[in-house]
FILOTI-740702 format. One record per residue (C-alpha): residue in one letter; x, y, z. Coordinates in nm, 2 decimals. Layout:
<site res="A" c1="X" c2="Y" c3="Z"/>
...
This chain:
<site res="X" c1="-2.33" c2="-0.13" c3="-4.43"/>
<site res="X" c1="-2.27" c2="-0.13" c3="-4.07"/>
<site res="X" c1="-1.88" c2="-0.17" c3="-3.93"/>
<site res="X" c1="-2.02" c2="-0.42" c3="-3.73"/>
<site res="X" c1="-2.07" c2="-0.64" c3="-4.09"/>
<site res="X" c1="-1.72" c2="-0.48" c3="-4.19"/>
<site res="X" c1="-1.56" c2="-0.70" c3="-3.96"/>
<site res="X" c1="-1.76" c2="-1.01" c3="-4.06"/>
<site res="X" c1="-1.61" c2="-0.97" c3="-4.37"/>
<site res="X" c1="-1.31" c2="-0.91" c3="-4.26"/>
<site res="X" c1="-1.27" c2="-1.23" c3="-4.05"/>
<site res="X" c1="-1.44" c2="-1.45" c3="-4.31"/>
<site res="X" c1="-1.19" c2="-1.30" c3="-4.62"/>
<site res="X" c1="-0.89" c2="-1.42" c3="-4.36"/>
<site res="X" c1="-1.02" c2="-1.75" c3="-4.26"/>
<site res="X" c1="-1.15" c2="-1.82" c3="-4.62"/>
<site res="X" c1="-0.79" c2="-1.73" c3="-4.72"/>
<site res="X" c1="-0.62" c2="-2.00" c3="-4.50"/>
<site res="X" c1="-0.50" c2="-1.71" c3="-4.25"/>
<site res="X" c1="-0.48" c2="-1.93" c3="-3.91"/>
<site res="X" c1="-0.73" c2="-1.95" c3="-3.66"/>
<site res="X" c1="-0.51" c2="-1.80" c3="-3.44"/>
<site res="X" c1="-0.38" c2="-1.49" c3="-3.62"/>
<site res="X" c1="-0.76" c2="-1.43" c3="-3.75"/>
<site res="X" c1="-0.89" c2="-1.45" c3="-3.40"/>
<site res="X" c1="-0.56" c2="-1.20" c3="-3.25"/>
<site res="X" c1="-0.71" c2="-0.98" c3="-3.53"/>
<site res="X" c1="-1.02" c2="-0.96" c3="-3.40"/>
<site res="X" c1="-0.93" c2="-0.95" c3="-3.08"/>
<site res="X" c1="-1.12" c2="-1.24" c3="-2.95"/>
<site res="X" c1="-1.02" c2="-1.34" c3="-2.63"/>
<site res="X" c1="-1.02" c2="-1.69" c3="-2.68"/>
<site res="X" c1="-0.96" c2="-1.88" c3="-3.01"/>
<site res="X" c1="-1.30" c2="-2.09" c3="-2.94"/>
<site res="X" c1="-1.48" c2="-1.79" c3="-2.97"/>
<site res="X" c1="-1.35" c2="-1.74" c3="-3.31"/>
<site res="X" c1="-1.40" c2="-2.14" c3="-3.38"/>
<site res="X" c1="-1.74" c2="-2.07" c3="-3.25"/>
<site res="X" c1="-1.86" c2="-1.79" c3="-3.49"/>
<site res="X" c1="-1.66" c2="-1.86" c3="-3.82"/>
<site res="X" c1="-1.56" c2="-2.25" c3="-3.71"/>
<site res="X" c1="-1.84" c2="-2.33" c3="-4.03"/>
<site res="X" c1="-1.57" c2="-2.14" c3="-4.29"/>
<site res="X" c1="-1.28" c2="-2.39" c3="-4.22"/>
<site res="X" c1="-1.37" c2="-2.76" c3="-4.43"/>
<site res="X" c1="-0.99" c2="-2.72" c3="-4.50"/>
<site res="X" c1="-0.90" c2="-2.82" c3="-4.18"/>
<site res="X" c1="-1.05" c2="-3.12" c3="-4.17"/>
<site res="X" c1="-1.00" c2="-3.23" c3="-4.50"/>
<site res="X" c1="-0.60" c2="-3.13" c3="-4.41"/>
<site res="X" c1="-0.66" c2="-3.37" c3="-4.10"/>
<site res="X" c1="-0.78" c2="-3.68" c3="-4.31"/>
<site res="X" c1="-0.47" c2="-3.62" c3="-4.56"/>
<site res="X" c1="-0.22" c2="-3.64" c3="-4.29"/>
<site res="X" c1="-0.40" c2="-3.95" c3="-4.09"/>
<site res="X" c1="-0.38" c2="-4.10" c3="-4.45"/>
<site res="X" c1="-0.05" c2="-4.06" c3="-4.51"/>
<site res="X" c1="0.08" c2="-4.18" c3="-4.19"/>
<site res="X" c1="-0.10" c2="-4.47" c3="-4.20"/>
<site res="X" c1="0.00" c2="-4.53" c3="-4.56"/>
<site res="X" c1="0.36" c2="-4.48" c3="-4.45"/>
<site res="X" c1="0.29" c2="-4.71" c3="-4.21"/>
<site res="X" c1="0.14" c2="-4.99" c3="-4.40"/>
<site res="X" c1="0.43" c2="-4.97" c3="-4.65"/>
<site res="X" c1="0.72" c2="-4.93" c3="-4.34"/>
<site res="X" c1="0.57" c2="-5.32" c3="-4.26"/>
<site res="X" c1="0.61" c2="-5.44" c3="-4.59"/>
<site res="X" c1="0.88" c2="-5.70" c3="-4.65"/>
């Protein structure tokens, strides 16, 4: 194993643990968090699915605000 795949697996255990983009890509000293995005961007579903739940709720919150 080569440490180049060391640090795949590092970055993919943090972003596969919920570790924020941001911290993950400080960690591997990316220079810019789209580079991160970019390489392990595939490893984060949780983010969108987190982005649907909160448009939901608002708009459920919403809907039910209007109600009489």
């Amino acid at each position: 194993m080569r440490v180049h795949d060391l640090r795949h697996l590092a970055a993919t255990l943090m972003i596969s643990s919920q570790v924020p983009l941001a911290m993950a890509s400080k960690t591997l000293r990316h220079s810019k968090i789209s580079t991160t995005v970019d390489i392990y961007g595939h490893l984060v579903p949780y983010a969108a699915q987190q982005a649907v739940d909160a448009i939901a709720a608002a708009l459920t919150a919403a809907e039910l605000a209007q109600r009489p």
